[in-house]
N, C-alpha and C positions, 0 to 999 in steps of 0.2 A: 628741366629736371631729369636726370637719370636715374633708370629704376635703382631703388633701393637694394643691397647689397641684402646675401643669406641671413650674414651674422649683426645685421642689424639689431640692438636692442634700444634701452631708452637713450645709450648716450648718441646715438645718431638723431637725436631730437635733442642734443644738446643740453642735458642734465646737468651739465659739468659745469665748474663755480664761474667759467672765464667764458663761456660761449657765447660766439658772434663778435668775441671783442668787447665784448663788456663787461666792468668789473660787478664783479655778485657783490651784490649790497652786503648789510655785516648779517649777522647771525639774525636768523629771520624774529620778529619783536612777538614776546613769550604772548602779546594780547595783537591777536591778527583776528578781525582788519580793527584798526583803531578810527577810520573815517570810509564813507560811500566808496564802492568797489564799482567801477564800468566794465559792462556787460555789452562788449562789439559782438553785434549781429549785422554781418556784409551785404544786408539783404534788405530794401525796404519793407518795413510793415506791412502784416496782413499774412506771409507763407506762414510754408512748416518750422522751417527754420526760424523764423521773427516767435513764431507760438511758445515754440519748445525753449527759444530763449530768453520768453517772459516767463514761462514756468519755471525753468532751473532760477531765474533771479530769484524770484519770488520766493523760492524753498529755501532759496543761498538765507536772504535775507531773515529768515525765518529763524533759520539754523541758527545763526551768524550773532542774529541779536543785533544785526547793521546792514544797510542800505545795500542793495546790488543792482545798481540800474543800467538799463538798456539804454545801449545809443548803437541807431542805426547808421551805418556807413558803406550805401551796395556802391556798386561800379563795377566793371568787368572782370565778371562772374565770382566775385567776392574779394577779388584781389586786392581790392582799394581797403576795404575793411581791414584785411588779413596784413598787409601791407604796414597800418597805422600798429597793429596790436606789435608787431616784429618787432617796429622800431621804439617801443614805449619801454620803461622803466622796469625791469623785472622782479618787482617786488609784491606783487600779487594783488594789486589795483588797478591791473587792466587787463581782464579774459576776454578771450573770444569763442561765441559760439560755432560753428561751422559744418556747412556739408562735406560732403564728399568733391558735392562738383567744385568746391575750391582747394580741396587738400588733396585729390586724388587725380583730378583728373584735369582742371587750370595748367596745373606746371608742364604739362605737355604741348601747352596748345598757347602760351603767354611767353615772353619774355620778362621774368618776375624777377621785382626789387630786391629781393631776401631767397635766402637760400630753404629752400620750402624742407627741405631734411635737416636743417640745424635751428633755424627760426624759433622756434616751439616745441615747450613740455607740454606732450599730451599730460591731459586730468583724467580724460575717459569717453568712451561712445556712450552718448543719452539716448539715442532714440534711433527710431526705423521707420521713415514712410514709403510703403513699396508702390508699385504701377497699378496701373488698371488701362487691358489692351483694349483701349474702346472705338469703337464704326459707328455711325449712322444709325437709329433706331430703324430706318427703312434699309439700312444695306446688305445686299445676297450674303454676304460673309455672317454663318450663323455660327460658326468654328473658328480654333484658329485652324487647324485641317484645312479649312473653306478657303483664308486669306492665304495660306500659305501654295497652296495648290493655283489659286489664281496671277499670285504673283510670277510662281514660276512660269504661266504659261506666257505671258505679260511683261516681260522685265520692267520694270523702270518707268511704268503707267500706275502704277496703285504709291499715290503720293499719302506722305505721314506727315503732320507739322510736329515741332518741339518748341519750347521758349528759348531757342538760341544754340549757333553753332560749339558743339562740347559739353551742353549740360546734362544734365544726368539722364533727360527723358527724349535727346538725342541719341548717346549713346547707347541706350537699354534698345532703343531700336536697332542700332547699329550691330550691337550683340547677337541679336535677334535673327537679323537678317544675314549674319555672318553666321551662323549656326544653322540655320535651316534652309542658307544656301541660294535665296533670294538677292533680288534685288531692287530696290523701291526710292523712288524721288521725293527730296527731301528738301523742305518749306520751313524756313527759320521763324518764328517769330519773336517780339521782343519781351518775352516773359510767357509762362505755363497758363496762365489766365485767355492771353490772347490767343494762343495755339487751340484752348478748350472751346475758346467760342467760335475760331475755324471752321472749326468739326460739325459745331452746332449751327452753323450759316451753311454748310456744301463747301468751301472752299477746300478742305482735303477731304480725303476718305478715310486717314488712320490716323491717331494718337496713343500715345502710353504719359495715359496723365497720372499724377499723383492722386493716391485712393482718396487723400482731403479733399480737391479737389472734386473727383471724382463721382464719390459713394451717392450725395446728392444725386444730380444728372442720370445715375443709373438707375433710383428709386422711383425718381417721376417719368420716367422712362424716355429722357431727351437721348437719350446714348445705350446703345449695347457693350454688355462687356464682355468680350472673349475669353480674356483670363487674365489672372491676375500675374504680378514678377513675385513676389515673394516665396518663400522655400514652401509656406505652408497657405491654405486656404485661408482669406480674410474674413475676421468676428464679421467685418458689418455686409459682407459681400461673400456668405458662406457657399451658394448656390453655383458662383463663378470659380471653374476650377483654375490651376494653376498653372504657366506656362509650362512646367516640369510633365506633369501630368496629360498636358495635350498633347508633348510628341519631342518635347527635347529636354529629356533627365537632366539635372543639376540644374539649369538655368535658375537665376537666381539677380534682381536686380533692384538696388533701392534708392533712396534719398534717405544718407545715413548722415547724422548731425551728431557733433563732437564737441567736449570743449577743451580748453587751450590756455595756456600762460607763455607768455615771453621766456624764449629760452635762458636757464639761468635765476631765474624765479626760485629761492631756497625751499628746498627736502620739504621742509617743516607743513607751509603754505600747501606746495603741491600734494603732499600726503592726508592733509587736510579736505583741502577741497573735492581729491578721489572720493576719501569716503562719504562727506555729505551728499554728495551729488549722486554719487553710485547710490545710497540709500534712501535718499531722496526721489529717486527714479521709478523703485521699485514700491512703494509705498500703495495702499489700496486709492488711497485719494488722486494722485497723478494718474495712476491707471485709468481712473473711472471720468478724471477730465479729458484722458486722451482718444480713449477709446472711439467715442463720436465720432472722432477724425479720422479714425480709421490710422493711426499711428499710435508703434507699437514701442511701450519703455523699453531699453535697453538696460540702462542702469551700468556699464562696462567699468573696472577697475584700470586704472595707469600701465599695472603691467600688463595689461590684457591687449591692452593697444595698437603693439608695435607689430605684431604679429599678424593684425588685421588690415593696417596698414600697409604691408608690403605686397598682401593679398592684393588688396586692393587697388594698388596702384599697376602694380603687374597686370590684371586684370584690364584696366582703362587703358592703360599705354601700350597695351598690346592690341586694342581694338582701333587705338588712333591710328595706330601707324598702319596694320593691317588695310584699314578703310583709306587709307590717306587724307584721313579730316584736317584740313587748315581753316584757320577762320577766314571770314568776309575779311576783302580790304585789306 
């Protein structure tokens, strides 16, 4: 994928009646959805991502007065998922939920089936799960001042695992250590789960796990937290400051989840779904389910999107290539 262009707006996500080659079904039907809508989440059950896209169904369903079900479809790094949704019927009975690490930062690092700037009408960002920099309950590193000062005397000895080359809690490292000038060896594992119990066995010394993940592990005191990647301090982890605040302003890094229609999907449908979902998001009741998790509503509008988007990807595909991250194999 090549970064996104300035003057990017929604039709570079292919708004337009003919994109991708295919013809826009007729004038979207006045009673939408008239049967169960599939809800692709590229991710096995049990993450943030599977969570948040049992919740947006739920709310959909809700709204909707009809079915929005989940069907899980992971493979490498959401591609397989994301993949099916491209090539499905754009008539607004088959969304996809999605992170970042498949919309932002995949296309860099895959040779992908569909053109990841025309594929898809964004609907809206739903949510936020930021990091948590965590070490060893017993480890010298009581800072991040502490890890950072040891690395640099160290190069390439203070090893970090992630759940896999390119995904979101690789690269937040990679940022990391591209910004404060370090440099640290780096331990794939195959999913955020196995990386967390690394940590918790000795086999690394550093993680930037997701706060769901997380926030546990830090309460019963299996893990220290340095600091957190989010802009702001986390509700459930108030005490742990933020990596902005320990010593590098702006840094900012999450596991951002979105959803998504087949590019071509009529006005009607998409303009629809924005506002449930955006409102849906924001609601007192989703807050008060997500909050535990430590994952925060977004709630984002359609046109809000594209904008974040270009951030975004700029962002990651600037730190690939920077790093020269390839994958295994």
């Amino acid at each position: 994928m090549t970064l996104l262009r300035r003057h990017l707006g929604l039709s570079a996500f292919a708004l337009t009646a003919t994109a991708a080659g295919r013809a826009r079904p007729a004038a979207a039907q006045a009673a939408y959805p008239t049967r169960p809508v599939s809800v692709v989440v590229p991710f096995a059950a049990g993450g943030s991502t599977d969570f948040v896209g049992r919740l947006i169904a739920q709310s959909l369903s809700t709204a909707f007065g009809q079915q929005f079900v989940v069907d899980n479809r992971s493979g490498a790094s959401g591609t397989v998922g994301a993949t099916y949704v491209a090539r499905a019927r754009p008539d607004g009975y088959t969304l996809l939920v999605s992170p970042n690490s498949t919309f932002a930062m995949a296309p860099f690092l895959y040779k992908l089936p569909y053109d990841n700037e025309k594929a898809f009408a964004p609907i809206g960002l739903l949510a936020s799960n930021a990091m948590a920099v965590c070490v060893q309950a017993n480890s010298p590193y009581r800072t991040l001042a502490d890890l950072v000062a040891a690395a640099k005397a160290k190069p390439n000895e203070i090893s970090f695992g992630s759940g896999g080359t390119g995904v979101s809690n690789h690269l937040a490292v990679e940022l990391f250590a591209a910004q404060s000038g370090i440099q640290m060896l780096h331990v794939p594992y195959r999913g955020g789960a196995p990386a967390a119990q690394a940590l918790l066995g000795g086999e690394i010394q550093l993680s930037f796990i997701d706060t769901v993940t997380a926030v546990p592990f830090v309460r019963d005191g299996s893990v220290r937290a340095l600091a957190v990647t989010s802009a702001q301090r986390n509700g459930q982890l108030p005490d742990v400051p933020t990596v902005a605040e320990s010593g590098l302003p702006g840094f900012q890094a999450s596991t951002d989840i979105a959803l998504f229609a087949p590019a071509g999907t009529p006005e009607p449908i998409l303009k629809r779904l924005s506002e449930l979902s955006s409102a849906a998001m924001r609601t007192q009741e989703v807050k008060d389910k997500l909050a535990p998790l430590a994952i925060d509503p977004v709630g984002g509008t359609r046109e809000e999107f594209p904008a974040y988007f270009v951030a975004e990807s700029a962002k990651w595909g600037g730190i690939i290539r920077e790093r020269n991250i390839r994958l295994e194999g």
